[in-house]
C-alpha positions in Angstrom: 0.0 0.0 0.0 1.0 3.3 -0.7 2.8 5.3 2.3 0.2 8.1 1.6 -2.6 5.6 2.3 -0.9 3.8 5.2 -3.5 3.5 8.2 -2.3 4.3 11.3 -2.4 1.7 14.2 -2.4 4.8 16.5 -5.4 6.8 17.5 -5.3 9.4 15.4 -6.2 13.1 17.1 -9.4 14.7 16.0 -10.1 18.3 16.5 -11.8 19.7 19.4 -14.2 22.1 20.6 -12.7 25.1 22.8 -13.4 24.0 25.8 -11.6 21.1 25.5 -8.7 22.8 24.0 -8.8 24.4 27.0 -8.6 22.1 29.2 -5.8 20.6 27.5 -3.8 23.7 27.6 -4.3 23.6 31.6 -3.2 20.0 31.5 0.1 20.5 29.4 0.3 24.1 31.6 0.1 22.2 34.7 1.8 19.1 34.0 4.0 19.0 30.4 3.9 15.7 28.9 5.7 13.3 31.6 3.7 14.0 34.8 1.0 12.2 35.4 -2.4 13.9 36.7 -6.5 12.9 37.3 -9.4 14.4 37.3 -9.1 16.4 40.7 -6.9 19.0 38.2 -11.2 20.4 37.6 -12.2 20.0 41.1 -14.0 23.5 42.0 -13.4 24.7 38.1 -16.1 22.5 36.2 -18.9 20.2 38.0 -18.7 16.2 37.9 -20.9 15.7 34.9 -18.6 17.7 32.9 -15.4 16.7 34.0 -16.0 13.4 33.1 -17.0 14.6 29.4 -13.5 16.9 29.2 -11.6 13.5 29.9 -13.9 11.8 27.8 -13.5 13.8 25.0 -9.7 14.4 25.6 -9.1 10.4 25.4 -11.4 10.0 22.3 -9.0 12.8 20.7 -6.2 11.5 21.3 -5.0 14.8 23.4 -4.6 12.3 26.7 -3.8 8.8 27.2 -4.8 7.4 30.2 -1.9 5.8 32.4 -3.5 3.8 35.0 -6.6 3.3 36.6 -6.7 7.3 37.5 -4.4 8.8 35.9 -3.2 10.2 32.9 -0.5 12.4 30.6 -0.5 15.1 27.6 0.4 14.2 24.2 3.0 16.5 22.9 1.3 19.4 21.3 3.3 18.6 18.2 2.1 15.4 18.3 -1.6 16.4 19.0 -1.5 19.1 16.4 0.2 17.2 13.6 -2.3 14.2 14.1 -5.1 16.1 12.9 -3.4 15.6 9.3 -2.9 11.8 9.9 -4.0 10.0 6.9 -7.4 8.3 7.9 -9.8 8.2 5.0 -8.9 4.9 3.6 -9.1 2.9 6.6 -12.3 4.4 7.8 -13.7 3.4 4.4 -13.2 -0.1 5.5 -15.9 0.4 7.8 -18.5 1.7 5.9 -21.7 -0.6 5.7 -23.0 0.0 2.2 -21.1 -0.2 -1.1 -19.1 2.8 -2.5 -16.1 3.0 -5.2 -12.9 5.5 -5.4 -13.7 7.3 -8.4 -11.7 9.9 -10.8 -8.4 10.9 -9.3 -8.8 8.7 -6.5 -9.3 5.7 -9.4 -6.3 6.8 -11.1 -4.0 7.2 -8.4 -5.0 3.4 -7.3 -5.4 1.7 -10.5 -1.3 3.2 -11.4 -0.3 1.9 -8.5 0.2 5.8 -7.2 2.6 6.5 -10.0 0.3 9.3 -10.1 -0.3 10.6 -6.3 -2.8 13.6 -6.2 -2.4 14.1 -2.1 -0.1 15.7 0.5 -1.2 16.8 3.7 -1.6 20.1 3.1 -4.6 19.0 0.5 -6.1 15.5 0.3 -8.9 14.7 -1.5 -10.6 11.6 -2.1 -13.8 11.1 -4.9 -16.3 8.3 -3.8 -19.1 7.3 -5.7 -21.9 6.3 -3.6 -25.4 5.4 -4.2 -27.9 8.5 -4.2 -30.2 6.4 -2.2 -27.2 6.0 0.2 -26.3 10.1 0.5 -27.9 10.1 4.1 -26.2 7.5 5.5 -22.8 8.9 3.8 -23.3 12.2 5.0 -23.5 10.8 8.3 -20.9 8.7 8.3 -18.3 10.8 7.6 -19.6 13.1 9.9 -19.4 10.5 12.4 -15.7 10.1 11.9 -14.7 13.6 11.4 -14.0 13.9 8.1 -14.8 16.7 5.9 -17.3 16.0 2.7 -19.1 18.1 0.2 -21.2 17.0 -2.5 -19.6 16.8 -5.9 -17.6 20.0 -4.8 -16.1 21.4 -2.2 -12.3 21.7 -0.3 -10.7 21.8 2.7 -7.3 21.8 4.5 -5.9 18.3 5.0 -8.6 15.4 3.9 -11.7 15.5 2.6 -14.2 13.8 0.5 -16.3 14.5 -2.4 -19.3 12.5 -2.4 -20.6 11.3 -6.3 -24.0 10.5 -5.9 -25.0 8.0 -8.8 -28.0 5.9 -9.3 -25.9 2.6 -10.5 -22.6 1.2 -8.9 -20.3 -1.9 -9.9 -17.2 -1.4 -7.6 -14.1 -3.8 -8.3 -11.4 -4.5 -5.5 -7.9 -3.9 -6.6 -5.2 -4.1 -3.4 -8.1 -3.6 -1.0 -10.0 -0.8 -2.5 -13.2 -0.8 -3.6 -12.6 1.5 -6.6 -14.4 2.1 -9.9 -13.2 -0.5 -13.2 -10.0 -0.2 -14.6 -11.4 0.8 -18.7 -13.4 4.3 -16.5 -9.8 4.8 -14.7 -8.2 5.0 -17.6 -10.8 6.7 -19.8 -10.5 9.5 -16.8 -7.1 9.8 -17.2 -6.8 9.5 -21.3 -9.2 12.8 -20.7 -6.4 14.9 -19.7 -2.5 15.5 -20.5 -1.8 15.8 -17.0 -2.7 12.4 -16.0 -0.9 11.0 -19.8 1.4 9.2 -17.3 -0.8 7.3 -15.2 -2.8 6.3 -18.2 0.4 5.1 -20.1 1.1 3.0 -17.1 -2.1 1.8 -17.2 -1.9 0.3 -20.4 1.5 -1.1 -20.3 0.7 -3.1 -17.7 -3.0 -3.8 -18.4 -3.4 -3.0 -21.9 -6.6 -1.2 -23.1 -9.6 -2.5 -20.9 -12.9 -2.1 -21.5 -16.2 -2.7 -19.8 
């Protein structure tokens, strides 16, 4: 698998609302990232229910990591901050409960074996078709997990996901991606100079495909 595509065995850090950040920042104030600390640190700042949702949230985040039974340590900021670009699209895919297929780039890139690579973590987009009976349940699964998505257009920093709604999907596997058929990859790469590399790859090793 491609290294841009690697899913990480870590938690990954997802962003968090301000009062968590704020927390945290207390935390890493208080204690760095080596001593440990509990939930006493909110004693007579924040009442029990919500204490327990701060550490909650923070250990979901991966902004904490609990040590013991009661106590617990910062992640680095560096580490916490540079998480939030983790690579974790692909591997959340595998999760999904109803059929989808990588689509466009996202087919080229896999079907060339990522001689073409459209990503970086300044800007990664991924294009999924899905079923347009499906959009509610996508919409809400990658809502669920965090990542950014926009119907048929749209962008934001780090990953996202542009959602293809289409009324009829055949997806193929090819190294553990459900992606569209190799003859649409390369007719979607033929369709543009840019991609003339990916496609010529393509063909050498699969010759001309077709549907």
């Amino acid at each position: 698998m491609h290294k841009y595509l690697v899913t990480h065995k870590v938690t990954m850090t997802k962003e968090i609302p301000q009062y968590g950040l704020k927390a945290y920042a207390l935390f890493f104030t208080r204690h760095g990232t080596e001593e440990q600390f509990g939930q006493m640190d909110l004693d007579w700042i924040v009442g029990q229910s919500m204490k327990k949702k701060i550490f909650s949230l923070l250990l979901r985040a991966g902004w904490i990591q609990k040590k013991s039974r009661n106590s617990y340590v910062c992640v680095s900021p560096e580490k916490a901050v540079k998480g939030l670009l983790d690579f974790k699209v692909p591997g959340t895919m595998k999760t999904a409960e109803k059929p989808y297929a990588f689509t466009g780039l996202s087919a080229i890139e896999i079907w060339s074996d990522f001689s073409y690579v459209q990503r970086g973590i300044e800007k990664s987009p991924y294009f999924v078709n899905v079923l347009r009976k499906d959009l509610n349940y996508w919409k809400s699964f990658f809502s669920k997990n965090d990542i950014p998505s926009y119907i048929d257009h749209g962008a934001a920093i780090g990953e996202y996901v542009i959602i293809r709604p289409v009324s009829h999907l055949k997806p193929v596997q090819k190294d553990g991606f459900s992606v569209v058929s190799l003859s649409k990859a390369q007719r979607i790469a033929k369709s543009n100079e840019i991609y003339y590399y990916a496609y010529d790859y393509m063909r050498r090793k699969y010759g001309s495909a077709s549907d």
